[in-house]
PAZAPA-4460 file (N, C-alpha, C; in steps of 0.05 Angstrom, whole numbers, plus 32768, in hexadecimal, padded with zeros to 4 digits):
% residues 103
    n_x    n_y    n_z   ca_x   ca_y   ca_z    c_x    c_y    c_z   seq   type   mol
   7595   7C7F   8A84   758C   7C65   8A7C   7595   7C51   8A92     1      X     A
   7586   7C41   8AA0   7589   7C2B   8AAA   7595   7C1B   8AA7     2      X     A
   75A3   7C08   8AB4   75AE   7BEE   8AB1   75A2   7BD8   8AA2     3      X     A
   7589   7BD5   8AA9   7573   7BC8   8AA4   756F   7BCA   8A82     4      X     A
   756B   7BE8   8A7E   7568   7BEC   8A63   7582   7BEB   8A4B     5      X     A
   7597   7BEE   8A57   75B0   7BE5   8A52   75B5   7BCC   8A48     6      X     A
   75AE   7BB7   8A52   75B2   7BA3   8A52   759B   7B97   8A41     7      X     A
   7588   7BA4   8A40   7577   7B95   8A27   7581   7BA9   8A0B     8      X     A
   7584   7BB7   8A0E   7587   7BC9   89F5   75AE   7BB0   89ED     9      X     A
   75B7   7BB1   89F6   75D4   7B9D   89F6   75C3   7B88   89E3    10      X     A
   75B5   7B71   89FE   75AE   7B5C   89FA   759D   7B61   89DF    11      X     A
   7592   7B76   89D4   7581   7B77   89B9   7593   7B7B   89A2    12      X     A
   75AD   7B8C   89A7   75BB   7B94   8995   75CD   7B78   898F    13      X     A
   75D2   7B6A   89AA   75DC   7B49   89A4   75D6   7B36   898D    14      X     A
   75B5   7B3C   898F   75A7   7B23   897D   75A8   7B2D   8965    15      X     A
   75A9   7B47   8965   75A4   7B50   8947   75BF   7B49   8935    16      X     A
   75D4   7B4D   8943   75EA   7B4F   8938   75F6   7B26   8932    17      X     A
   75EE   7B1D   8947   75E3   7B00   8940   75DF   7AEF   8930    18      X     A
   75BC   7B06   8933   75B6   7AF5   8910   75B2   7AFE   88F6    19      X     A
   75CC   7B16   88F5   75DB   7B22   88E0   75F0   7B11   88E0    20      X     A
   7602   7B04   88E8   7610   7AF6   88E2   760E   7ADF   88DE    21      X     A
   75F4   7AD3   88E4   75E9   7AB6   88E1   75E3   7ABD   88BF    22      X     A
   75CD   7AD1   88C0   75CB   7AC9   88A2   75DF   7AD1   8890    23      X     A
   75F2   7AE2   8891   760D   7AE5   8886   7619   7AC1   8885    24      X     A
   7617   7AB1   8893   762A   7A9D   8893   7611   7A89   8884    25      X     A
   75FB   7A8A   8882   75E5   7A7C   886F   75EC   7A82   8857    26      X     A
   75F0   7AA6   8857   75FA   7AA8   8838   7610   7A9C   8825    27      X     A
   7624   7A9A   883B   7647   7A91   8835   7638   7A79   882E    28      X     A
   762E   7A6A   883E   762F   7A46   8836   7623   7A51   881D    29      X     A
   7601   7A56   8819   75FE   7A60   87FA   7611   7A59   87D7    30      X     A
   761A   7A79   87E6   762A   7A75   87D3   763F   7A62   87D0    31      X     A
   7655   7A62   87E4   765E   7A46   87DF   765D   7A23   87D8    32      X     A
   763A   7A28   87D8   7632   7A11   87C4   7621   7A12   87B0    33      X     A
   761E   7A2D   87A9   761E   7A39   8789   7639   7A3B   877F    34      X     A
   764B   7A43   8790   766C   7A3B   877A   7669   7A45   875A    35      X     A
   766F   7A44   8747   767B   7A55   8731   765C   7A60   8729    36      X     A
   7641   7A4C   873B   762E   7A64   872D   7626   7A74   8729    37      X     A
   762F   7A7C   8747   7624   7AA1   874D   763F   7AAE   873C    38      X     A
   7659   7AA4   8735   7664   7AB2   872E   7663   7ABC   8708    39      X     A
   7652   7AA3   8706   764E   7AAC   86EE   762E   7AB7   86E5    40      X     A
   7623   7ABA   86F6   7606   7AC9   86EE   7611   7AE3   86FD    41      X     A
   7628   7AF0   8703   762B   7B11   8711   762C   7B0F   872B    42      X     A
   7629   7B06   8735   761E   7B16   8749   7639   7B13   875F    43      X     A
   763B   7B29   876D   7649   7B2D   877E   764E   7B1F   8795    44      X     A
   765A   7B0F   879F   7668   7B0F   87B5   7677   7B1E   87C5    45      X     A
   766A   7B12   87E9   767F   7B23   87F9   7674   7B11   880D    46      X     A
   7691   7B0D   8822   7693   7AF0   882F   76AD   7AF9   8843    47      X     A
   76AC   7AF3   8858   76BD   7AF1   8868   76D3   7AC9   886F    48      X     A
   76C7   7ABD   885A   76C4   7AA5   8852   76DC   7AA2   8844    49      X     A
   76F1   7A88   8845   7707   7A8B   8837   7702   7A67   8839    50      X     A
   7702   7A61   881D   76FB   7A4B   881A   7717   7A3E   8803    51      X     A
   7726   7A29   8811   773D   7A2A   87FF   7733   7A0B   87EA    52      X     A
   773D   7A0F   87D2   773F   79FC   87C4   7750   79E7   87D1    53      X     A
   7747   79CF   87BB   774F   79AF   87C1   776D   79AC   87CA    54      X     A
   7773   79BA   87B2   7790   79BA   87B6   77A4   79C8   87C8    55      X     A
   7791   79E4   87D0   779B   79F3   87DF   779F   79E3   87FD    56      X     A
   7782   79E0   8808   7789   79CE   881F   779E   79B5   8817    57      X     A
   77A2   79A6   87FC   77BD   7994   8806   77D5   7998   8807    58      X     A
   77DB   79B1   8802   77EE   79B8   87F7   77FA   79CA   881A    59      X     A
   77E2   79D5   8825   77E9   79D5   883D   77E9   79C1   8855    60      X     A
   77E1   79AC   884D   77E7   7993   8860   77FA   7985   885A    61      X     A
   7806   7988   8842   7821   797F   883F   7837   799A   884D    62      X     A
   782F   79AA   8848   784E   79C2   8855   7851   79C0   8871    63      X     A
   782D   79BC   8881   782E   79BE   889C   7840   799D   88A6    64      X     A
   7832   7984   8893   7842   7970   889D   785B   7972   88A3    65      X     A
   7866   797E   888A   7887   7980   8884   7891   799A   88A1    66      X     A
   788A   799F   889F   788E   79B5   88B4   7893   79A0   88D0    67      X     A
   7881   7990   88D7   7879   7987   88EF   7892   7975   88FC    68      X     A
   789B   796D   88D8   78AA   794F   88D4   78C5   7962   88D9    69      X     A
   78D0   7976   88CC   78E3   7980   88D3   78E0   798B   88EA    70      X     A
   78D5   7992   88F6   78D2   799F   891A   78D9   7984   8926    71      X     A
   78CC   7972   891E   78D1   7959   8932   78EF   794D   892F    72      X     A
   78F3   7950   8919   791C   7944   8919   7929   795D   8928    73      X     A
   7922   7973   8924   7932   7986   892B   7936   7988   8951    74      X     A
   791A   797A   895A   7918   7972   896B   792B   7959   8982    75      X     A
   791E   7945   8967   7932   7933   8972   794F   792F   8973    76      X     A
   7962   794A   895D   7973   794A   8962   7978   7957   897A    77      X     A
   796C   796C   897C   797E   797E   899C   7973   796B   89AF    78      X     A
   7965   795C   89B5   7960   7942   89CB   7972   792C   89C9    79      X     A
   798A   7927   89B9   7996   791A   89B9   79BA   792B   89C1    80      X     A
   79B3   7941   89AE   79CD   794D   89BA   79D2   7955   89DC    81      X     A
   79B6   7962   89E0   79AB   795E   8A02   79C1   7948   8A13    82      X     A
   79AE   7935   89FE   79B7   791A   8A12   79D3   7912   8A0E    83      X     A
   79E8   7911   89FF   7A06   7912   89FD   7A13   7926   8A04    84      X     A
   7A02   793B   8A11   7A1A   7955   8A18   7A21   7965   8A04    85      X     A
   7A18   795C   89E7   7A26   7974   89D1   7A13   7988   89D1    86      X     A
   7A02   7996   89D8   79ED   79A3   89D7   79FE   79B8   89E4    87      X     A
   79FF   79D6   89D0   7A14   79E6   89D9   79FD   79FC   89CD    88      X     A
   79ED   7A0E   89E7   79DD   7A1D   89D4   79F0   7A3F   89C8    89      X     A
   79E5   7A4C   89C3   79E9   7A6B   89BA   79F2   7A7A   89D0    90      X     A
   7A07   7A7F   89E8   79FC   7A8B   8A01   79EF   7AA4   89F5    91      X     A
   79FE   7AB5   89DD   79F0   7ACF   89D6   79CF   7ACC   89DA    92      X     A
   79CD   7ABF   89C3   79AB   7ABE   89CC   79A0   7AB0   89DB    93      X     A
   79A8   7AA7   89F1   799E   7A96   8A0A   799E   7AB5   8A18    94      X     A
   79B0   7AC6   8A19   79AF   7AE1   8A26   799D   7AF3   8A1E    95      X     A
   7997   7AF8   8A03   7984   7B00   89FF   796C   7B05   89FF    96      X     A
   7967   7AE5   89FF   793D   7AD4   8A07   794C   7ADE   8A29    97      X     A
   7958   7AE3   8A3B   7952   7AD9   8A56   7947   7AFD   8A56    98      X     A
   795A   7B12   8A49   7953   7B27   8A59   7940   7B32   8A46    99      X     A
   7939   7B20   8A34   7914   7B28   8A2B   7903   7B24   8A3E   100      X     A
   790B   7B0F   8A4A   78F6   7B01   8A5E   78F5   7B10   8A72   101      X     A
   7908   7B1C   8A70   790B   7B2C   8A92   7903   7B50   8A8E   102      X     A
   78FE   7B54   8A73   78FA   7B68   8A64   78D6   7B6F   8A78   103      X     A
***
């Protein structure tokens, strides 16, 4: 087989697979704005689709905040101990990360 024919047989198997996943993602929206209908007339779902509730997304924008907010003090403390000289790290594990690094 050719290069030539290679590459279209590729480039054919490309599109197909394409717009198998195009209409796969027509279907997700679908259903996702049928919501409890399809689930109550039967019918099956299957979705690579992970669609989180209201609460779910706030509930993770509050942990990530909190997260962010404590990274950032935790921050600004060793930038201040830095800066007064008390900043005394681990040598153990300063030895450890170095001969990972060197690993």
């Amino acid at each position: 087989m050719g290069i030539s024919k290679i590459g279209t047989l590729f480039a054919s198997n490309a599109d197909a697979i394409l717009k198998q996943r195009q209409s796969q993602a027509q279907d997700t929206t679908q259903q996702q704005r049928s919501g409890a209908d399809g689930a109550q007339a039967g019918k099956a779902q299957t979705s690579d689709a992970v669609v989180l509730s209201q609460t779910m997304r706030t509930n993770t924008q509050q942990s990530t905040a909190a997260a962010d907010q404590s990274r950032a003090e935790r921050v600004q403390k060793l930038k201040e101990q830095v800066r007064n000289g008390t900043y005394r790290p681990d040598s153990e594990k300063v030895a450890v990360a170095v001969m990972k690094e060197l690993a």
